[in-house]
N, C-alpha and C positions, 0 to 999 in steps of 0.2 A: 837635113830639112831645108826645105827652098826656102829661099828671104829675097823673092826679086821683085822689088819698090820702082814704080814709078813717078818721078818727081814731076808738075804741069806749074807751069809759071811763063808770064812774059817779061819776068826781071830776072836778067842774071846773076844779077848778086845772092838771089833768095836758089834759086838753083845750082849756084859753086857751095853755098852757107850747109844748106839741108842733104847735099851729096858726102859733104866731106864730114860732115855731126853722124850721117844713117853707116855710112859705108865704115867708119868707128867701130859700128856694133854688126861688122861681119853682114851686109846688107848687099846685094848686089844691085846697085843703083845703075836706073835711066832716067834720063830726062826730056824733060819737050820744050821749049817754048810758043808754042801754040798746038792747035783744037790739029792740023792735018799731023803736024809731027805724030802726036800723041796717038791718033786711031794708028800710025803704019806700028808704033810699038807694041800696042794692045792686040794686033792683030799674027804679028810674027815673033810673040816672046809669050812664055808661060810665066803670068804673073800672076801674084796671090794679093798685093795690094797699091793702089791709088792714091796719090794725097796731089788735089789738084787745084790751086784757084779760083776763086768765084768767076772771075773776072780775067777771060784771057784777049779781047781784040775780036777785032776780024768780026763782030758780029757773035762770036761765039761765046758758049760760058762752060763753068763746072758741070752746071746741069747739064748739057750735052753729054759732057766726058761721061757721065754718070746715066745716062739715058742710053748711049751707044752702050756703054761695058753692060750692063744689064741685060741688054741681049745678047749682046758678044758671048759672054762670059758670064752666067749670075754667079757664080762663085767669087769673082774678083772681087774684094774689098773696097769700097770709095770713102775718103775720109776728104771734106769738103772745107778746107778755109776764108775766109773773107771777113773784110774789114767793113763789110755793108750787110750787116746783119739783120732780117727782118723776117716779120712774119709768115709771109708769103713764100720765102726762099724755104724756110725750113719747113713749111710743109710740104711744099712741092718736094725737097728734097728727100725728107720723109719719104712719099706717098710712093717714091721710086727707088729706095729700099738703099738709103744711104747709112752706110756704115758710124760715121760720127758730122758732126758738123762743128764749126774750132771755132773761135771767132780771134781776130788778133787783137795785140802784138800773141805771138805763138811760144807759148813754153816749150824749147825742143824734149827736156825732161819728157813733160809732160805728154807731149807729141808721139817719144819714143814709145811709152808704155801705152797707148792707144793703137800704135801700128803694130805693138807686140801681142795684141790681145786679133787686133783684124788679122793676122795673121795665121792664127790658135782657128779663130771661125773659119779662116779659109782652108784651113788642112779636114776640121772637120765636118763638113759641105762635099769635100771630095775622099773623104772614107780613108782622109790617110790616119792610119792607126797604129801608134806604138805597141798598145797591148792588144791581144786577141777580144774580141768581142763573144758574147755569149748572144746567138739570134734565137735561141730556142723563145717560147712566146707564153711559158710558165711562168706564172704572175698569181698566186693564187687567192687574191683581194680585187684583180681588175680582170672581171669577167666579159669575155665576148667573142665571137667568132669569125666577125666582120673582117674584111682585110685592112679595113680603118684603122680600124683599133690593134692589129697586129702589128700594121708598119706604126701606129704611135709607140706599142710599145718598144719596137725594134731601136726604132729614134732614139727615143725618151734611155732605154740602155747605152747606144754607144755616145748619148751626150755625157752621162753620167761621170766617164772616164775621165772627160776634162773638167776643171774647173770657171768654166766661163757659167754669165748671167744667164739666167732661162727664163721666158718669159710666158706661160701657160694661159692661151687665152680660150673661150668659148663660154656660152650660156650659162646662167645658173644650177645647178645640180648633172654639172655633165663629166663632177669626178677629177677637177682639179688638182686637189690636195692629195690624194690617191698616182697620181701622175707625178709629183713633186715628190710622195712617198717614193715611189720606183725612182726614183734618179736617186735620192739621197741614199735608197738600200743598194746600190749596183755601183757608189762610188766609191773612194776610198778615202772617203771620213763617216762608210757606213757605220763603224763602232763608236762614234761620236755622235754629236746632240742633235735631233732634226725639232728647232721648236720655230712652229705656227702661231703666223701674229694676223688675227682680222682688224683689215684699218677702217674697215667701216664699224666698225664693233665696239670704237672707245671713241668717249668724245676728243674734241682737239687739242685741248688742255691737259688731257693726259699723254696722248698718243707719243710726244718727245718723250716724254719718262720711261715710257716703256721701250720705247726704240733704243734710247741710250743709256738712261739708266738717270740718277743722279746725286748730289753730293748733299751732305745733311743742313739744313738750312736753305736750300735753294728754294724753297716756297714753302708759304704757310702748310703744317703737315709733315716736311719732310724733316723727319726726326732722328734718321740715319739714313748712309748711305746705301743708296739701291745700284744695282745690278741693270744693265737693258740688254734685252732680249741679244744683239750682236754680243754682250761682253760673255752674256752667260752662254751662249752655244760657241766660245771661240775656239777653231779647229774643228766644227760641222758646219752645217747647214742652216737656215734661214728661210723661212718658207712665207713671205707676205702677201696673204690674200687678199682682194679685194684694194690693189693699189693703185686703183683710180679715185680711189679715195680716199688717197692721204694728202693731206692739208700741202697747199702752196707753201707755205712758211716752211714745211718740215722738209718739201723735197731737195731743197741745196745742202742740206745735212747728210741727207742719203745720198746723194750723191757724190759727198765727200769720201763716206765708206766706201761705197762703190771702186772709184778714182785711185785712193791712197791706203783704204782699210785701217785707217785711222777714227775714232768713235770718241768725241768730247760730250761729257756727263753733262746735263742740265747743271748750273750754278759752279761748274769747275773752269778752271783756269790752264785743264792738263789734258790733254790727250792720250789715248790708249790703244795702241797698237793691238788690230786682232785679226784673226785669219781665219772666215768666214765666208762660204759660199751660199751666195743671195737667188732664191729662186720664188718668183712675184708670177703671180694670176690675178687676171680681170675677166670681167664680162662685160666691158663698158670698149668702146672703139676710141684708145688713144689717141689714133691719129685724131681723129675730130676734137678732140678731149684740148689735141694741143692747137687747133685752131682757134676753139675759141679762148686761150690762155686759162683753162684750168689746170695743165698738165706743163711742166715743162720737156723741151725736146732733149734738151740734153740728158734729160735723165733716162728717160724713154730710151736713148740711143743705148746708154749703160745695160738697159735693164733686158732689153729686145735684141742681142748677140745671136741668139738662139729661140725661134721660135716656135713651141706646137700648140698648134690650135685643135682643140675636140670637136669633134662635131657633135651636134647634136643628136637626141634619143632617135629619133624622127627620121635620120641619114643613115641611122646603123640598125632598122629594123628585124633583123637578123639576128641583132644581140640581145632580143626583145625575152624570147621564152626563156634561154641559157641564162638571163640576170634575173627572170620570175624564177626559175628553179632553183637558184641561188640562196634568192630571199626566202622559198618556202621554207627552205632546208634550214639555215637560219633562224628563222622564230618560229618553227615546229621544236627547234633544239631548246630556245628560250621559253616558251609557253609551256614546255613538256604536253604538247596535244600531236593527235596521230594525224598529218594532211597529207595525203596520197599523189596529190594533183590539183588540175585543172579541169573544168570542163570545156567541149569542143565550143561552145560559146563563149568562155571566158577567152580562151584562145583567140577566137574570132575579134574580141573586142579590146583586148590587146594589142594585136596588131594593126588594130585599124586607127585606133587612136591617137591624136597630136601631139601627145606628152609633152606641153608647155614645160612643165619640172622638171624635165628629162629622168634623170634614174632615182633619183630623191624624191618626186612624184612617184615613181614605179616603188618603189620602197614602201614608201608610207602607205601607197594603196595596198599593197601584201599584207603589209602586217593588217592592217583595218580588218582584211578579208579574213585574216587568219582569227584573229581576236573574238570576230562577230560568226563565223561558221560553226555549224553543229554536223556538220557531216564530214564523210573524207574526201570529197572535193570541190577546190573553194568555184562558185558561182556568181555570177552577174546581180546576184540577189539584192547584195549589199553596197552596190556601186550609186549613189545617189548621183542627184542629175548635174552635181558641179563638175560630176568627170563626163559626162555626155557632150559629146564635141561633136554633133552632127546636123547638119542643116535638114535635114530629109526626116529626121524625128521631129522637130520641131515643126517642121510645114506642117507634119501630119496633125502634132496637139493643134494646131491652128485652126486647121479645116474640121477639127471635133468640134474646138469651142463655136466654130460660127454657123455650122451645120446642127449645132443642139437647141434642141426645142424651148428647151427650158429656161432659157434668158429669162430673166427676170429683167422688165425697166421699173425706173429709169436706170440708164447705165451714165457711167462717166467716159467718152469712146477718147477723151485727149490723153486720157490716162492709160487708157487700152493700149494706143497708137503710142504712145512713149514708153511704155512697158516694151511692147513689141519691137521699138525702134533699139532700143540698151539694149537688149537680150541680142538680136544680134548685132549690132557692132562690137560688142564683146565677146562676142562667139569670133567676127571676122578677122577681131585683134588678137586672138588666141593661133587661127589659123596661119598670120601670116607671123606669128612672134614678132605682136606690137608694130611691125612695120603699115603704116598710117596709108600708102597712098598704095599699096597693094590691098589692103583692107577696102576703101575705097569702091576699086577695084573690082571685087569679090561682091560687092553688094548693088554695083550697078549707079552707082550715083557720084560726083565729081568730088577730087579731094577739096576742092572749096565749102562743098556741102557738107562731106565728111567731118572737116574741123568743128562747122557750126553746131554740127548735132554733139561731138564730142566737148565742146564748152555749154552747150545748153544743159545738158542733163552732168556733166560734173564726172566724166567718166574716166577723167584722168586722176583727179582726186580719188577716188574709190581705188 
């Protein structure tokens, strides 16, 4: 296996110190003392990682070193040190897909087992693989035909082999946990535990307990010693949904398991060694998350080794009928009722649809259809108008009610025209999935304006 490190510094002591500590552990070290050295080695050596200076002279920084390898090479690993640590650095560095960011004095321990893991991500980015891979695209829980969803699953299999972080991001109901199922059944701590923890699903007072477990007497209630979810799945998997929202307080804790895979119990004094591979999904945009300090980056860096992101229902339209034939099959099994199909209408209005829910939307709508149908194939009958996502039906009820004869006055028209105005900007926030200033957009009128009407009528609230 290749180990060829590049060392970037404009002090030599820190590049004699960090050559002679990597080249220890069988490393084939280079070094730079500045930004020109450093692109002629990046450009004439196959290197798999970086560790370079915030701060080199000349005008120049990491972020360079780290902006240049990223086209160079996005494979190459950057792992960024500096003793000027601040917010700005670590997103920018962040946003341009930095491997870890260190802050000093520099643990080399600590340093080494970071470039061991960038390392692991670099071989897996370029398909080098110990064991055979299986690319067949049989999955028989994650339905679809798209080539999205084939090369996720491809992905999501040969990540499986290693044990690095995977970080599963995209929209709400776009099949997360399902994705995190497939890596955990294609590794090999498949015959081991894969337990599912939602961090938005416990308040924050509990969520340390269950993360780590802890010892009896550490809070009013704890009457015996508990188990957390790391201790009890140790030697599987770890599957943490929804971890943009797990509590500031708790993220340097995980991050210690991450780091060391060491797990200290609520009210204990002892640590506990356990060997668990951690794989976390969001729908929330971390990087932003760590702009505004709700997230930290270092954790982020841990967690984001490895990343796939799903697209959404709406980008895999393809997969649209194959996951309705799915579900009919499915709860035609559980209802014991006979449904044959679809109509070419229902069809029709499937695929034209926005699927804000994505498949969890498409699900619930099935079953509904299948519940409330009396015939053998399910129809448009029973779709009411919360799943009606079209501006062209709604102009049309518009032009009934104002063309119909029948008004009765007095009318209330502030009410009318506020009715009218909610209906669609909710319609326009559905279309563009909540995005505010393409909604805007969509409607003809300035995001200035936009805002006003969405604080006047409370439609964030709702």
């Amino acid at each position: 296996m290749n180990k060829n490190l590049l060392i970037i510094d404009d002090e030599e002591s820190i590049l004699d110190t960090f050559s002679i500590f990597f080249e220890s552990f069988d490393y084939n070290v280079y070094t730079a003392d500045s930004y020109d050295k450093a692109i002629n080695i990046i450009k004439t050596n196959e290197l798999q990682v970086i560790i370079t200076d915030l701060r080199l002279g000349n005008k120049k920084s990491g972020l360079d070193i780290l902006s240049f390898t990223k086209k160079f090479n996005d494979s190459i690993q950057v792992i960024l040190i500096t003793a000027y640590a601040s917010k700005e650095t670590a997103y920018e560095a962040t946003k341009q897909g930095i491997y870890d960011y260190i802050i000093k004095p520099v643990n080399l321990d600590t340093l080494n087992i970071i470039t061991e893991r960038a390392i692991r991500k670099n071989l897996l980015l370029n398909n080098i693989k110990e064991t055979e891979i299986d690319e067949s695209n049989e999955v028989d829980y994650i339905i679809g035909v798209s080539n999205k969803i084939k090369e996720i699953i491809k992905m999501s299999k040969k990540v499986a082999k290693s044990n690095v972080s995977v970080l599963i991001t995209g929209e709400s109901g776009t099949g997360k946990e399902l994705i995190a199922k497939l890596i955990h059944e294609f590794s090999d701590r498949s015959d081991k535990s894969f337990l599912p923890l939602n961090c938005s699903a416990l308040p924050e007072n509990l969520i340390e307990s269950e993360l780590f477990g802890y010892d009896k007497g550490a809070f009013t209630g704890a009457n015996k010693n508990k188990d957390g979810i790391f201790i009890a799945a140790n030697n599987g998997t770890v599957f943490l949904d929804e971890i943009g929202e797990l509590p500031l307080q708790v993220q340097p804790k995980l991050l210690r398991v991450l780091q060391n895979q060491y797990v200290k119990k609520v009210g204990s004094n002892f640590e506990t060694k356990v060997n668990v591979r951690i794989i976390s999904a969001t729908n929330r945009e971390l990087r932003k998350e760590i702009d505004e300090n709700k997230f930290r980056a270092d954790l982020f860096y841990r967690l984001n080794v490895i990343n796939i992101a799903l697209p959404p229902l709406r980008e895999r339209k393809e997969d649209i009928i194959p996951l309705t034939d799915f579900f009919i099959k499915k709860f035609t099994n559980k209802f014991g009722v006979n449904i044959k199909g679809i109509t070419t209408e229902l069809r029709k209005y499937l695929l034209n649809y926005n699927w804000p829910g994505n498949i969890r939307e498409l699900e619930n709508l099935i079953e509904k259809l299948i519940t409330l149908e009396t015939n053998e194939y399910l129809t448009t009958k029973y779709i009411g108008n919360e799943n009606i996502n079209d501006f062209e039906d709604i102009k049309s009820d518009i032009t009934t009610q104002i063309n119909n004869d029948e008004i009765i006055f007095p009318i209330e028209l502030d009410k009318i025209v506020e009715n009218l105005e909610k209906k669609y900007i909710k319609l326009a926030l559905e279309e563009t999935n909540g995005k505010k200033q393409e909604a805007a957009k969509l409607l003809g009128i300035t995001f200035r304006s936009f805002r006003y009407r969405i604080s006047k009528y409370n439609i964030e609230k709702e």
